[in-house]
ZAMARGU-4260 file (C-alpha; in steps of 0.2 Angstrom, whole numbers, plus 5000, padded with zeros to 4 digits):
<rodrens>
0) 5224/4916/4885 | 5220/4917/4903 | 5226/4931/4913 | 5239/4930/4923 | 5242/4940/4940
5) 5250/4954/4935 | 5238/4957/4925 | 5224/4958/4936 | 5235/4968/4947 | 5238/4980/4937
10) 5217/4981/4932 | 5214/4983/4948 | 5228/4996/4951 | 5220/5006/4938 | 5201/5005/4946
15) 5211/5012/4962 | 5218/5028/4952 | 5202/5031/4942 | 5191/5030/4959 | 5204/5041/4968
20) 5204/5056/4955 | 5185/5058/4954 | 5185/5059/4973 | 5197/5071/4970 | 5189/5081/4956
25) 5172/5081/4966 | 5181/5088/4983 | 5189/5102/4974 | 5173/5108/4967 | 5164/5109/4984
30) 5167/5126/4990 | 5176/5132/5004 | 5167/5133/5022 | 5161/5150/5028 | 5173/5158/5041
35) 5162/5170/5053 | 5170/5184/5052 | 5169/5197/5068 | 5172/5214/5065 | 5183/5222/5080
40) 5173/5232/5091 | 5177/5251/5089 | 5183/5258/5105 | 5178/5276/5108 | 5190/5288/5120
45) 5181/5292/5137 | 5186/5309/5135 | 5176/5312/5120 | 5161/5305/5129 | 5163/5316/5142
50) 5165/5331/5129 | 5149/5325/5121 | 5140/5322/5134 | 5146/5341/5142 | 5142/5348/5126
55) 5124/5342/5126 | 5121/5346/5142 | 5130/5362/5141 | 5114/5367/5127 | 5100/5359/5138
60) 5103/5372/5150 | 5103/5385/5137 | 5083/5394/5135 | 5074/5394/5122 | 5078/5412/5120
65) 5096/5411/5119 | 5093/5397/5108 | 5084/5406/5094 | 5093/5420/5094 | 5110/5410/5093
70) 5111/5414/5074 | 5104/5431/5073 | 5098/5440/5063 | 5090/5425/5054 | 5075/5431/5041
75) 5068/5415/5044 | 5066/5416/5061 | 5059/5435/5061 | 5045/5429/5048 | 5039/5414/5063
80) 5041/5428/5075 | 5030/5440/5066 | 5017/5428/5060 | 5015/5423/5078 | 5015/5436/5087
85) 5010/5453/5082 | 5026/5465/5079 | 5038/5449/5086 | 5048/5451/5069 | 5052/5468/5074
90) 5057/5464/5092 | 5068/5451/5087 | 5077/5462/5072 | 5078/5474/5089 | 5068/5488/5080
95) 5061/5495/5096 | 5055/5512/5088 | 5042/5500/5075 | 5033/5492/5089 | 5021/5507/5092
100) 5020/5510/5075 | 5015/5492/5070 | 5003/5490/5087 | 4995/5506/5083 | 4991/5498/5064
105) 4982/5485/5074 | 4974/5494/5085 | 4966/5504/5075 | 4959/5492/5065 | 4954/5481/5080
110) 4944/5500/5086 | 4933/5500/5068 | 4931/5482/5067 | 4922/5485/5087 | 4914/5500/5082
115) 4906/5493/5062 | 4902/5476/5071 | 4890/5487/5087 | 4883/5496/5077 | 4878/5483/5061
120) 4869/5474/5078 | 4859/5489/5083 | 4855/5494/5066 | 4850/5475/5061 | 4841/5473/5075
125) 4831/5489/5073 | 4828/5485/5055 | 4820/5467/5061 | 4809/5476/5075 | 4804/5488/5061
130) 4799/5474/5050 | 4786/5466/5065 | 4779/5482/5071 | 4790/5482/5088 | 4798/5497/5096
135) 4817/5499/5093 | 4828/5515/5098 | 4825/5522/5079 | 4805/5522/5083 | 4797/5538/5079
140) 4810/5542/5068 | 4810/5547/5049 | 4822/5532/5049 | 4809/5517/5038 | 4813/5500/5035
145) 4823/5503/5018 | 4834/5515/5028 | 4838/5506/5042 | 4843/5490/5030 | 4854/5502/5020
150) 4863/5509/5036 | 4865/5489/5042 | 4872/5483/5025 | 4884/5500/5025 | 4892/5496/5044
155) 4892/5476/5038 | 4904/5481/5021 | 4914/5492/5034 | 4917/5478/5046 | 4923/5465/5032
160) 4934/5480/5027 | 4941/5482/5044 | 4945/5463/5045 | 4956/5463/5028 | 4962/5477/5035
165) 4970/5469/5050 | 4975/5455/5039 | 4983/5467/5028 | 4992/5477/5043 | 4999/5459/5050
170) 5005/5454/5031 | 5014/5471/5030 | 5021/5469/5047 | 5027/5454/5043 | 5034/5457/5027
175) 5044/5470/5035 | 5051/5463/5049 | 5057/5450/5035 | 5065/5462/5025 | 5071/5472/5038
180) 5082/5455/5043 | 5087/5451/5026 | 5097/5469/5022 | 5103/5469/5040 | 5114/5455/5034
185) 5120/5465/5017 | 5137/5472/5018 | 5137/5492/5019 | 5154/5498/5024 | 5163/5509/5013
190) 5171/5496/5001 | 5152/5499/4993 | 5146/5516/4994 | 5140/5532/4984 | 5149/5547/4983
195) 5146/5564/4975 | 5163/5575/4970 | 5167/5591/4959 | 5170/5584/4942 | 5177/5593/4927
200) 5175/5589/4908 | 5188/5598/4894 | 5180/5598/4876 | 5191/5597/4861 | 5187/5616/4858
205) 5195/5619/4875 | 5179/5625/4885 | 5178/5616/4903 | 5163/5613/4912 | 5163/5609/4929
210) 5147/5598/4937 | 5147/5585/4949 | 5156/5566/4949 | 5144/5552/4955 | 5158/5539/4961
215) 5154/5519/4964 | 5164/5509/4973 | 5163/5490/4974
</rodrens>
């Protein structure tokens, strides 16, 4: 049987439709093309540039004084003080009356580590000029060797003790001034006191005694 036209037509009409829906298929499995996306630009008022700007400024031209006290009293800030400079906690807490107090600690201290450090120096060099045969002020003396090495090793143990002694005096002082800033910040108005008042107790017998009331108030 040979095929006629129609026939062929409609074969080929049928390769057509099979070619066209995997073209189809294929194109809707590619996926879609990137769109760039811009973001808007933000737009900031002038006026709260200006106010910014003013504002830094404004703290620029503040010193470093008024700066550091800005949030005072700060316990932080009065332990740097003190650890850098010698009372400086206590003038920042604005406890004038402990600056004498606290230089006279250091002063003190500063006095015996002087006076042990000459004298260790005299005595040890007296007790090396002993030791050669050399003249030194202890000559002629009944100061000997063994004593004048005993006197230098007494004024050298007096002059390590008088440099942990300062130490000591600037840790204290420190502490202090620290301390000091923290209960300057603790609330003591009368909402959270002590008070004494005349108290009386009734037993069941019917004796009173009469004392004195220790009253909290929080």
């Amino acid at each position: 049987m040979k095929p006629n036209i129609f026939t062929i037509s409609a074969c080929f009409f049928l390769l057509l439709a099979s070619g066209n829906m995997a073209t189809a298929q294929v194109t809707d499995t590619l996926p879609p093309a990137p769109t760039d996306s811009i973001a808007a630009p933000v737009l900031i008022p002038v006026d709260t540039l200006q106010q910014d700007s003013s504002a830094i400024a404004k703290k620029k031209k503040q010193g470093f004084i008024k700066r550091y006290f800005a949030d005072y009293p700060n316990p932080n800030k009065a332990l740097y003080m003190a650890l850098a400079i010698p009372a400086g906690g206590q003038i920042y807490n604005k406890r004038w009356w402990k600056v004498p107090i606290a230089y006279g600690a250091y002063y003190m201290f500063i006095v015996a580590i002087d006076r042990n450090t000459s004298r260790y120096r005299l005595y040890r060099d007296a007790y090396i000029a002993e030791l050669k045969g050399e003249l030194h002020p202890f000559s002629g003396t009944s100061l000997d060797a063994n004593d004048l090495r005993t006197i230098r090793d007494g004024y050298d143990k007096n002059k390590q003790l008088s440099y942990i002694g300062l130490v000591a005096t600037h840790l204290v002082v420190t502490a202090e001034a620290f301390v000091d800033a923290h209960l300057r910040t603790f609330d003591v108005s009368d909402d959270i006191s002590f008070h004494l008042k005349p108290a009386a107790t009734f037993l069941p017998s019917g004796d009173a005694f009469t004392g004195v009331g220790l009253v909290v108030r929080f």
